[in-house]
N, C-alpha and C positions, 0 to 999 in steps of 0.2 A: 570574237567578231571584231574586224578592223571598226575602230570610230569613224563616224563619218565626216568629223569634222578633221579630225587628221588626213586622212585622204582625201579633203579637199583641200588644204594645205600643200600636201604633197604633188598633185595634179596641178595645181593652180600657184603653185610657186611664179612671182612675179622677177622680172628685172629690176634689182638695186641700182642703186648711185652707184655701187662698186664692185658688182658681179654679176654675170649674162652664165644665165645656167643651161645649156644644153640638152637635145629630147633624151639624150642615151643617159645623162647626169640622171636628169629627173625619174625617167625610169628604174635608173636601179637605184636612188631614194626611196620610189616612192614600195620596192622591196623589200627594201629595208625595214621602213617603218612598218609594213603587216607584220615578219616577221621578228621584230622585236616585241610588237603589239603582242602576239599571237606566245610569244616566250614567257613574256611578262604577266598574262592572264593562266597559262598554266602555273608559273612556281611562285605566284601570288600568294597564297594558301600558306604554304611550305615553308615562307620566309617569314611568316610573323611569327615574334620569338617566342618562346617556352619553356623560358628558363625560372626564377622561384619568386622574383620579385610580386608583388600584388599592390592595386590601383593605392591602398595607402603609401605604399612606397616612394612610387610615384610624384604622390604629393609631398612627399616629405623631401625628396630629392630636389625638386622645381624649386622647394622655400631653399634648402640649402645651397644650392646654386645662384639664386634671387642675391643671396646675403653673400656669397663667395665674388661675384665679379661687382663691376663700380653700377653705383644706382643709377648711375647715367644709361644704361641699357646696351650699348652697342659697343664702346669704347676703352678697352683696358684700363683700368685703374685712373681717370681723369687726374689734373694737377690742381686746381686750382676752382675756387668758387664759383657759379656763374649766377645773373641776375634769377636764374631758376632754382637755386637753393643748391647746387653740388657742394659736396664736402670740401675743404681745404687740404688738400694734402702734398705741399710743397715738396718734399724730398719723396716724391713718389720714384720707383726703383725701375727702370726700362734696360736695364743690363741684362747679360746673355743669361747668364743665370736665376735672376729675378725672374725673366720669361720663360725661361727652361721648369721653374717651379710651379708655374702658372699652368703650362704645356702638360705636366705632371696629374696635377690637381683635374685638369679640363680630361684626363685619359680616364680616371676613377670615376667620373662622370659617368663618361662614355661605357666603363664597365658593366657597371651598375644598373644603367637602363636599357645593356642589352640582353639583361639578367631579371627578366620579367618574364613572367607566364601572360604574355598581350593576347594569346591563341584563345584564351579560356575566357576572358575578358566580352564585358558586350559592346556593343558597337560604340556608342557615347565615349567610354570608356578608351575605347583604341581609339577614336580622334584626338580625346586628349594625350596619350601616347604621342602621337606625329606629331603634334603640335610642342608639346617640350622637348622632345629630342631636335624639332628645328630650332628652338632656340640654346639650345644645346651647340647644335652644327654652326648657326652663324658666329659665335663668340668662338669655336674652334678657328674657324673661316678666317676671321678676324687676328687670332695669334700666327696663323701660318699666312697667309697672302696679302691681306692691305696694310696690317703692319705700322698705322698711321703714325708711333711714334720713332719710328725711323723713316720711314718715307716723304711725310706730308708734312712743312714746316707749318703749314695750315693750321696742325691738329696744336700747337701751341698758340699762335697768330690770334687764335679764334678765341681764346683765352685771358690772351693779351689784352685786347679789347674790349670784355665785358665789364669791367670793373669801373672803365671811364664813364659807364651811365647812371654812377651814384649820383643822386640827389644829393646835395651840399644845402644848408648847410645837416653833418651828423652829429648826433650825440647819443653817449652813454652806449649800447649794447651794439646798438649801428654801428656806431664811430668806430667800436671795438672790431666788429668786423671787417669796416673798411680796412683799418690797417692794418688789419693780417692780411686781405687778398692784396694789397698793394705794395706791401712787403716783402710779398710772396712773388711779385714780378723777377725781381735779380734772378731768383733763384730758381724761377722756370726756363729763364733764359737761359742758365747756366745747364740747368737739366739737360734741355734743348739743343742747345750747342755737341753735348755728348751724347746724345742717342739718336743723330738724325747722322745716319751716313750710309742708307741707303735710298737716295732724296730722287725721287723721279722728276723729271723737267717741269711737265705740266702743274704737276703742284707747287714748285719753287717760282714757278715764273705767277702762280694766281696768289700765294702769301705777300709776295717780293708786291706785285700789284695794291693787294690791299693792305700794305703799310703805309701805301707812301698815296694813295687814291679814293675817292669816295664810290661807294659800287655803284652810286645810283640809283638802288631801290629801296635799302633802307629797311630790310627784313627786321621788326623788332627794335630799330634805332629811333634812340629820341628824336622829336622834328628839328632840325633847327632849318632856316629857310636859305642859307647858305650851310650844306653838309660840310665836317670838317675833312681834309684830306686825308683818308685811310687811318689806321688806326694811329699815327704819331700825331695826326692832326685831333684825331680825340682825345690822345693828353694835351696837347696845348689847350683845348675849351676845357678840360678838369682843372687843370692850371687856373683858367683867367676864372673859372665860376668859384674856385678855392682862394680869393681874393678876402672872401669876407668869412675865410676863416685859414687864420694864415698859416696856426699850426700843423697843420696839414699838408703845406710849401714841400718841406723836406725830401719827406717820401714820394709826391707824386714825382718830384725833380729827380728822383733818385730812378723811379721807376721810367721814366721817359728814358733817361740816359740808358738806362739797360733797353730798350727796346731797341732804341738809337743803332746802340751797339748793336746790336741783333742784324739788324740792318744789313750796317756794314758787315756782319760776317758770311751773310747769307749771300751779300752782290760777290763776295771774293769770293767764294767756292762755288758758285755758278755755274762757271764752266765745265768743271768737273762731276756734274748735275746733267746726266743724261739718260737715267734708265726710264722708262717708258712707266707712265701711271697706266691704270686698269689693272685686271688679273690675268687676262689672258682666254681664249675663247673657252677651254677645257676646263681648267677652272670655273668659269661663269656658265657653264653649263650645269657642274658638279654643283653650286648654289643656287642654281634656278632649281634643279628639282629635289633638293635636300635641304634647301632653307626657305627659301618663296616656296617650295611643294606647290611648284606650276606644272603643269601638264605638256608643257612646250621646251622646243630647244632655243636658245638664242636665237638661230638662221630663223628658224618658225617665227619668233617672234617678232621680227623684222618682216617678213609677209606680212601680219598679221594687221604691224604698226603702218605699214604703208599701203595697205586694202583701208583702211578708217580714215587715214589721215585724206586718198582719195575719194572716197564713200563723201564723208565730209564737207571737202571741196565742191562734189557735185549736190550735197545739199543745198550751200551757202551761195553756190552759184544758181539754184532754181529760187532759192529766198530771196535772193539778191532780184531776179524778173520778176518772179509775183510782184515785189513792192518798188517798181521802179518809177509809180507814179507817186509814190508816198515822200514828204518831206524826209528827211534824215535826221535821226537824232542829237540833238545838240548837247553838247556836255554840260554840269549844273554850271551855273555862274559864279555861285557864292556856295559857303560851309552850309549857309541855313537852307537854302537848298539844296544843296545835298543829303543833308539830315534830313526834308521832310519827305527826300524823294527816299530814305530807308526806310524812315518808319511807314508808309505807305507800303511797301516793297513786303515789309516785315507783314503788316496788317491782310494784305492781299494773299503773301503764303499762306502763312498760318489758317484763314478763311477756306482756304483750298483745298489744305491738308485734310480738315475738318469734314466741309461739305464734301466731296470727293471722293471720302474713304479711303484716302492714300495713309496714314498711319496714326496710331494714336498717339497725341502728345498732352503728356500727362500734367495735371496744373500747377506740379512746382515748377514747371518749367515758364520762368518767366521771361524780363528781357535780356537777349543776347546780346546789343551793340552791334559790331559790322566787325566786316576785316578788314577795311580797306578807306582808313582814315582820309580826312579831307586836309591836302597837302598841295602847295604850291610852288613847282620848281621853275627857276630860274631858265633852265631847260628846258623846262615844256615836260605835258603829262607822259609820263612811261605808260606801259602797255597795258597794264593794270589800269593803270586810271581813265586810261582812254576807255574801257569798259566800262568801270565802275560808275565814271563821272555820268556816262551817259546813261546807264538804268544796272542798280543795283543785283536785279535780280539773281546773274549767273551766278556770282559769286555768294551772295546771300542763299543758294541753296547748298551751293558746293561747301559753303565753311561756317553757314552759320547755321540755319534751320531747313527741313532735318538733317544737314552735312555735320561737319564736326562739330560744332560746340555741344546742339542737342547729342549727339552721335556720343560725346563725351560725358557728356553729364548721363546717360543711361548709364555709362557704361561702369563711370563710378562710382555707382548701385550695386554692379554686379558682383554674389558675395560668393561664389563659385570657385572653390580653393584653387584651381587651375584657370578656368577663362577668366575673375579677374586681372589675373595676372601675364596675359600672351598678348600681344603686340600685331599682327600684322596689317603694313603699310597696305597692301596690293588690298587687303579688305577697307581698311577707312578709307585709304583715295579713291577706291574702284568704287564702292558706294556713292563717295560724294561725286563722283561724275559721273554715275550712272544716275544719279538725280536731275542732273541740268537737262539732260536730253526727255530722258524715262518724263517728268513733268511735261516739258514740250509736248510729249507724244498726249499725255494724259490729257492736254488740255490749257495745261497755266495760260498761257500767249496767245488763245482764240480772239481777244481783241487786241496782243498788243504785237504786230508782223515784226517792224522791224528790230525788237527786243531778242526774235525767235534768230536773226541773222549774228546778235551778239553770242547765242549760246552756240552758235554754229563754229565761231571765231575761236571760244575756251575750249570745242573738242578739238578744232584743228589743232590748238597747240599742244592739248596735249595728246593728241596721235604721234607730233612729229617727234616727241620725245622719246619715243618707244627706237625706230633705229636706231638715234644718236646716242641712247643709253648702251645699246646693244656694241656699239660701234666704238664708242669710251671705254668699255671692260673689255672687249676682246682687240683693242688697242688699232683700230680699223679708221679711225682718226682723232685728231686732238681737239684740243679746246677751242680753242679758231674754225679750226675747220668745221667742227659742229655747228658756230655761230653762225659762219658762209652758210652752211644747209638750210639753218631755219630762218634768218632775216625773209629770203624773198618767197618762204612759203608761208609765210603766217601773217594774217592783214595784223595791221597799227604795231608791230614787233621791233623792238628798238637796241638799239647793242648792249645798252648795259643790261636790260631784263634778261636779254638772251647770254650774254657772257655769264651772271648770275648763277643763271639756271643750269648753264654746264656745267659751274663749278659746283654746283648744290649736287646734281648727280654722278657726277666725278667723283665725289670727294663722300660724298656716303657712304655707309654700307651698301654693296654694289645693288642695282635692280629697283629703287627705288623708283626711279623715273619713269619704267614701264610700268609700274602699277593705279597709275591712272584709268587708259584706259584699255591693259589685260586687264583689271578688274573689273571696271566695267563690261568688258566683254566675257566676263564670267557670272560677272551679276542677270545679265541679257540672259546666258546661257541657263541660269537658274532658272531665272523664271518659265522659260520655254517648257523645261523639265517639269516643273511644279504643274504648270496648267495643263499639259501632256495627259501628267496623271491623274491629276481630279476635276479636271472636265470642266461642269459648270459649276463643280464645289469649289474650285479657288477663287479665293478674295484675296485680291490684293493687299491691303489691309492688315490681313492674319499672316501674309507672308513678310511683310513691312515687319510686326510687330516680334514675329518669331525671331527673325535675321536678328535685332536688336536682343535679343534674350539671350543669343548662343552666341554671344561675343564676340571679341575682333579676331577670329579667327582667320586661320588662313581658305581660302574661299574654296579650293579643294576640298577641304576636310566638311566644309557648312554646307555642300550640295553633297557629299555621300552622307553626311548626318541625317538633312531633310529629303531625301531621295531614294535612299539605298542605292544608287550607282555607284558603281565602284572604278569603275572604267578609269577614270582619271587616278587615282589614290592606288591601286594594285602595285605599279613601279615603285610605289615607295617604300615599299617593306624589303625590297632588293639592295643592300647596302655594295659600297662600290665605295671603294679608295679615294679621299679626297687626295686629286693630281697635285 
């Protein structure tokens, strides 16, 4: 049976910013999609494999693979340390043969886990199947198309960078590691220099940018209240803060110069720097439903991001008239208020959570802090702070409690030989923005209006992420022109947040951007599902606390777990040639 959510897709396909789709187009789409639907549910069955492997296997594969690529998770064998603990590993090998071994190793993978009896298996059991083989596929994904250490001077730039935010002064085991990651600069350079020569534009022109520029927002960067210019400006402040300890001169100077250089090698070959970032539409189709295991295609999901991001608007515009007799919120004045408007913030969730019956939070869960330190730019507040300053809440649901930090600390609880160990983004962001609204609906903001118009502003933007993500992989526009898009649809939105944020999804492992709010829109769709079926037996509550049990899964596989539908997850046992 066609989904009905697909065929309303299909029917209701809107006019993009960059394509007017026709009745006779949309009709034989919307063909299309029955009979693909209708293919897909017959040789469903037939494609789940049964071959000898069994669920120990399984797991024994996932740890070996775990341990075979770099702990960093997404990223080919990283070079160099970062303030998050990655390994050192200066003479890391990016040559055609080094990767061709890699390419090797990632195919006996692949053997391996299509060499399972998953038919025999019970249901639990084959989610976690789909779920390691998509992380399987993205790290394939990753050696054939983004390719970051040839494409993205970035993926070194990014590198470059972290080491300037040691604390000075070091000693003894510290010390000893500064100077191997700082040491290690020349000789990423040099790496660098030799394995980057297939450099796409958009990414030479966002490294070239942040050498020589400060982003603006400061993702994880020390405060200081004038930011240094891009990353050379941050060895100059390693430089003047290494004053008062001067053995340490040598190497930073040594490391500056090599970046220096870096520099100038990067502006000279420039020109000859014009293959296009993204993967391409076919491509990012092929990882949407084999590594995200979404339910949707790219195009779909561009309706999908431009029905919310408008849904949205016409919220923010009825919240905007209820409270137009209401003063406006003013942002804090000072740090100590803003501190005591979090821990109020913090106080008032949690209360909420509690009375409520929205989820259990269990009592080692103490305090979280914020995400959204109290900073004062010269500039004036970025987009974030124009939020935060003025009432904590959105953000305090979406990153601190119950978004990620609570989100995390269950999570690294969980002792589950396989879901501790899976990843996906489209479930931890989808939850945490399916928090900011899902609360609004529940209740939080019955005294506070125009709080309810700030959480309206966080889904706008991240709706408007979803085409431009869309539109970055399948190469439909660049960095700029994403910025154009979203400056004058998203209230208080400012160019560096928004340059930032292109680059963040740009320069990811692809899809990351849309899983704001498709996951929210699957989290929505869960629950629909759940009360569907048990009536006046669902509580909220049980379904909160379940979701957190069954890990960060990918949110397909977590509604046919909790549901038994399959609808969505059938296509996935249909393997197809990554393009």
């Amino acid at each position: 049976m066609l989904d009905f959510f697909t065929l309303q897709l299909a029917f209701h396909a809107e006019e993009s910013s960059l394509k007017r789709f026709n009745l006779t187009k949309l009709l034989l789409t919307t063909l299309f999609f029955c009979l693909l639907i209708s293919t897909q549910v017959m040789a469903g069955d037939t494609a789940i494999p049964t071959g000898k492997g069994n669920y120990q296997d399984l797991v024994q594969l996932l740890d070996e693979f775990l341990a075979f690529k770099d702990p960093a998770g997404d990223q080919p064998r990283q070079i160099i340390r970062d303030t998050a603990g990655l390994a050192i590993d200066p003479v890391a090998d990016f040559s055609a043969a080094a990767m061709a071994t890699q390419k090797a190793q990632m195919a006996e993978f692949q053997t391996r886990i299509n060499d399972m009896d998953v038919a025999a298996w019970e249901r639990h059991q084959q989610v976690d199947y789909l779920a390691v083989r998509s992380r399987l596929d993205q790290y394939d994904f990753i050696l054939q198309h983004t390719r970051p250490w040839a494409r993205d001077p970035g993926f070194y730039v990014d590198r470059l960078l972290r080491v300037t935010f040691t604390e000075l002064p070091v000693a003894g085991e510290t010390q000893a590691e500064f100077l191997a990651k700082i040491r290690a600069v020349p000789v990423l350079v040099s790496e660098a220099q030799k394995h980057l020569d297939d450099v796409a534009a958009d990414y030479a022109d966002l490294a070239f940018y942040n050498l020589h520029h400060a982003d603006g927002v400061g993702h994880g960067y020390p405060y200081r209240s004038t930011p240094p210019a891009g990353v050379l400006g941050w060895y100059d402040d390693l430089l003047q803060r290494a004053s008062i300890q001067p053995e340490l001169l040598p190497d930073i100077q040594a490391a500056r110069s090599a970046v220096q250089a870096f520099s100038a090698w990067m502006e000279s070959r420039r020109p000859g720097w014009t293959a296009e970032a993204g993967v391409g539409e076919a491509a990012f189709d092929w990882y949407l439903k084999y590594v995200k295991l979404m339910p949707w295609t790219s195009s779909q999901l561009v309706v999908l991001g431009q029905r919310e991001l408008d849904r949205l608007w016409s919220d923010y515009a009825l919240q905007r008239h209820r409270n137009r007799s209401l003063p406006e919120l003013s942002p804090a004045g000072s740090e100590q208020e803003y501190q005591q408007r979090i821990d109020a913030t913090d106080r008032r969730i949690r209360a909420f959570l509690e009375e409520q019956d929205i989820i259990t939070v269990p009592d080692h869960i103490g305090e979280l802090d914020t995400n959204a330190p109290w900073i004062v730019r010269p500039s004036g507040r970025n987009f974030w702070e124009e939020i935060q300053f003025r009432d904590p809440s959105p953000d305090h649901l979406h990153a601190v409690i119950p978004g990620h930090r609570f989100d995390g600390i269950l999570a690294s609880a969980n002792e589950h030989p396989i879901r501790s160990k899976i990843y996906s983004a489209a479930r931890v962001e989808g939850w945490a923005t399916y928090l900011e609204e899902a609360m609004l609906q529940a209740g939080l903001f019955e005294d506070q209006p125009r709080v309810r118009e700030l959480i309206q502003i966080f889904g706008i933007f991240r709706a408007a992420r979803v085409p431009a993500d869309v539109w970055l992989q399948t190469r439909q526009m660049n960095v700029n022109e994403v910025v154009e898009f979203w400056l004058p649809r998203v209230p208080y939105l400012d160019r560096n947040v928004a340059r930032v944020d292109a680059e963040i999804y740009l320069r990811r492992p692809p899809g990351y951007g849309i899983g704001y709010t498709i996951g929210a829109l699957q989290m929505h769709r869960l629950l629909a599902d759940l009360k569907r079926q048990q009536g006046d037996d669902f509580s909220l509550k049980d379904f909160h606390d379940r979701l957190m049990v069954m890990g960060r899964l990918p949110l397909s596989l977590i509604r046919w777990e909790m549901t038994g539908l399959d609808n969505e997850v059938v296509a996935f046992w249909e393997r197809e040639e990554m393009p």
